[in-house]
ZADO-1210 file (C-alpha; in nm, 4 decimals, padded with zeros to 6 digits):
<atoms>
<atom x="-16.5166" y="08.6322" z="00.5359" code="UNK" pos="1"/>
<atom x="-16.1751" y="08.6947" z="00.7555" code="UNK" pos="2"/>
<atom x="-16.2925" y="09.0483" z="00.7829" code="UNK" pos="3"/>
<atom x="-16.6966" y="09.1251" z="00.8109" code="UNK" pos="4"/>
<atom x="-16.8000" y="09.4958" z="00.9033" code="UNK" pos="5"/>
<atom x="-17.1511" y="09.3728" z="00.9957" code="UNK" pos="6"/>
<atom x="-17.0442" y="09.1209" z="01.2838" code="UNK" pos="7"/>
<atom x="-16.9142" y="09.1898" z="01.6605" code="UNK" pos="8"/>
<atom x="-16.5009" y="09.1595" z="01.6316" code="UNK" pos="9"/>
<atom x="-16.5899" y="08.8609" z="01.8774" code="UNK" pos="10"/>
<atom x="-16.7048" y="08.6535" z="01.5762" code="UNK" pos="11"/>
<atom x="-16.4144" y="08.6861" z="01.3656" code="UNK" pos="12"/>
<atom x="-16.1237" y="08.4504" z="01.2548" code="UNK" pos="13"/>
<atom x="-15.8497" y="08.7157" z="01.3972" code="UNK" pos="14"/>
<atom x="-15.9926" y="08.7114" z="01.7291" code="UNK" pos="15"/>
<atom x="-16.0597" y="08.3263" z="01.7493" code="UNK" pos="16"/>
<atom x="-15.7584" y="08.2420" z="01.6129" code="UNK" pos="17"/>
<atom x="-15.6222" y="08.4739" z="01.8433" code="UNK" pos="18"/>
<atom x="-15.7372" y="08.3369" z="02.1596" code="UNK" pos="19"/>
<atom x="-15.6610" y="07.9728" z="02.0138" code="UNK" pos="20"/>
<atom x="-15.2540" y="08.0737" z="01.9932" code="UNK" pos="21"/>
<atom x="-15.3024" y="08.2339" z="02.3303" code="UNK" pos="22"/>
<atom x="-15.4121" y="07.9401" z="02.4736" code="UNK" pos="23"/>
<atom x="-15.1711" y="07.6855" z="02.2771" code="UNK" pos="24"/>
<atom x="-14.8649" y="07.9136" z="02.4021" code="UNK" pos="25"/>
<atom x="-15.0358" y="07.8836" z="02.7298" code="UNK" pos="26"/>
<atom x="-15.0406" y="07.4684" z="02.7148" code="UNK" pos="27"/>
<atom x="-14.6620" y="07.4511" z="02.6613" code="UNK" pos="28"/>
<atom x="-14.7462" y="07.4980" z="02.2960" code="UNK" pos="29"/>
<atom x="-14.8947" y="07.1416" z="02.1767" code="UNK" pos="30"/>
<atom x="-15.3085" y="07.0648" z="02.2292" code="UNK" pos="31"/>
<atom x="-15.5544" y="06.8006" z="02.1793" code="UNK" pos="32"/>
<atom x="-15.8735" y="06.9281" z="01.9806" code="UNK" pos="33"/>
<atom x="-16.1054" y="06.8883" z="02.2507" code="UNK" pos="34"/>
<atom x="-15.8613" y="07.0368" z="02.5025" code="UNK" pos="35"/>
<atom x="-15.7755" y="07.3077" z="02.2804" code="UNK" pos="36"/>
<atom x="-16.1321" y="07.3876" z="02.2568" code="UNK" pos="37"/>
<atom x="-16.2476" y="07.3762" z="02.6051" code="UNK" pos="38"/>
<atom x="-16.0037" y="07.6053" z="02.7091" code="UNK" pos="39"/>
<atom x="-16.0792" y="07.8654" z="02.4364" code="UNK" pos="40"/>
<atom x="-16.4518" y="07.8368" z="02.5305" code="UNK" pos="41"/>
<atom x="-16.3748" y="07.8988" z="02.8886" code="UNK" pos="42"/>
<atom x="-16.1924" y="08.2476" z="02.8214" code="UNK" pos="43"/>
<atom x="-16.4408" y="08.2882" z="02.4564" code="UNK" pos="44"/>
<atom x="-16.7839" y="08.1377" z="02.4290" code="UNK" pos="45"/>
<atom x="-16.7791" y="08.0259" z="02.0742" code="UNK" pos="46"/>
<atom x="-16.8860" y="07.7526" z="01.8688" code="UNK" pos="47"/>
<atom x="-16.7132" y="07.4712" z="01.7521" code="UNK" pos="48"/>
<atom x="-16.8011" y="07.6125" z="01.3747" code="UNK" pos="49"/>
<atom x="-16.6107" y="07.9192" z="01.4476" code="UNK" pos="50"/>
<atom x="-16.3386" y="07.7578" z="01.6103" code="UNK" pos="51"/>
<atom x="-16.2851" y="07.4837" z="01.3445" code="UNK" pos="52"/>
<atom x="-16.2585" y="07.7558" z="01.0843" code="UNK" pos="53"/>
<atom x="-16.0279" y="07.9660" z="01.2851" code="UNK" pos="54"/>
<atom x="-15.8340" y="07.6183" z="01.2975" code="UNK" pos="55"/>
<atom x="-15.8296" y="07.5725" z="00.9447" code="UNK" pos="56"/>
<atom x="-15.7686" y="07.9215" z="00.8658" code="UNK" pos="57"/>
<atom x="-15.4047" y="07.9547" z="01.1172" code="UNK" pos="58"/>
<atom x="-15.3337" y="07.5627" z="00.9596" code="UNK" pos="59"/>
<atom x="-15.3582" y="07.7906" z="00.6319" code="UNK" pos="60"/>
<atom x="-15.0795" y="08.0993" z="00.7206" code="UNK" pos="61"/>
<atom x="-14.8436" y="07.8318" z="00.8834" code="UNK" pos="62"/>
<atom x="-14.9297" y="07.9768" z="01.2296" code="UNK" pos="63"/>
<atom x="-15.0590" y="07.6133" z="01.3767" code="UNK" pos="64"/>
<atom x="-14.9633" y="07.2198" z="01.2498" code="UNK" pos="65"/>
<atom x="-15.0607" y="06.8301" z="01.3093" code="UNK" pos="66"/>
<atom x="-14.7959" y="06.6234" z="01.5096" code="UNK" pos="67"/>
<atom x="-14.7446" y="06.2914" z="01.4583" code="UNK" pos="68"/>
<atom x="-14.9663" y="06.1884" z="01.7102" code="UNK" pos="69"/>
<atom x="-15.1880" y="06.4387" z="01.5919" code="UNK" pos="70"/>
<atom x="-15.2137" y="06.6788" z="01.8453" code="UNK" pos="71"/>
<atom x="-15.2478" y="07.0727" z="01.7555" code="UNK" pos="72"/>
<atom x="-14.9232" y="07.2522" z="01.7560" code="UNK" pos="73"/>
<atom x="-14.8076" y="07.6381" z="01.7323" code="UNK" pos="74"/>
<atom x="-14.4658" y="07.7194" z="01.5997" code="UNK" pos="75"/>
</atoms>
């Protein structure tokens, strides 16, 4: 489901995920979830569905990790 010919590129995991490493690099490279996500939804109106898989999916390929306090992290 990365990659769906029938959607608008706006809906997929590459752009989302995309605009979430943007956005990390852009907050000195660490995030809350709710932070992380307002700021995407600013720049990308998308729902918290899409943006929790497009979580899961850069926690998957190493792009994006949990602290230990938890906050969102890009390498």
């Amino acid at each position: 489901m990365i990659l769906n010919k029938d959607i608008n590129p706006e809906y997929s995991l590459y752009h989302v995920g995309s605009h979430i490493l943007e956005t990390l690099i852009e907050m000195d490279k660490k995030s809350s979830f709710s932070d992380l996500y307002n700021s995407v939804y600013s720049k990308n109106k998308t729902t918290v569905n899409l943006f929790s898989l497009a979580l899961d999916w850069l926690y998957v390929i190493d792009a994006i990790f949990l602290d230990e306090k938890g906050s969102i992290r890009c390498l």
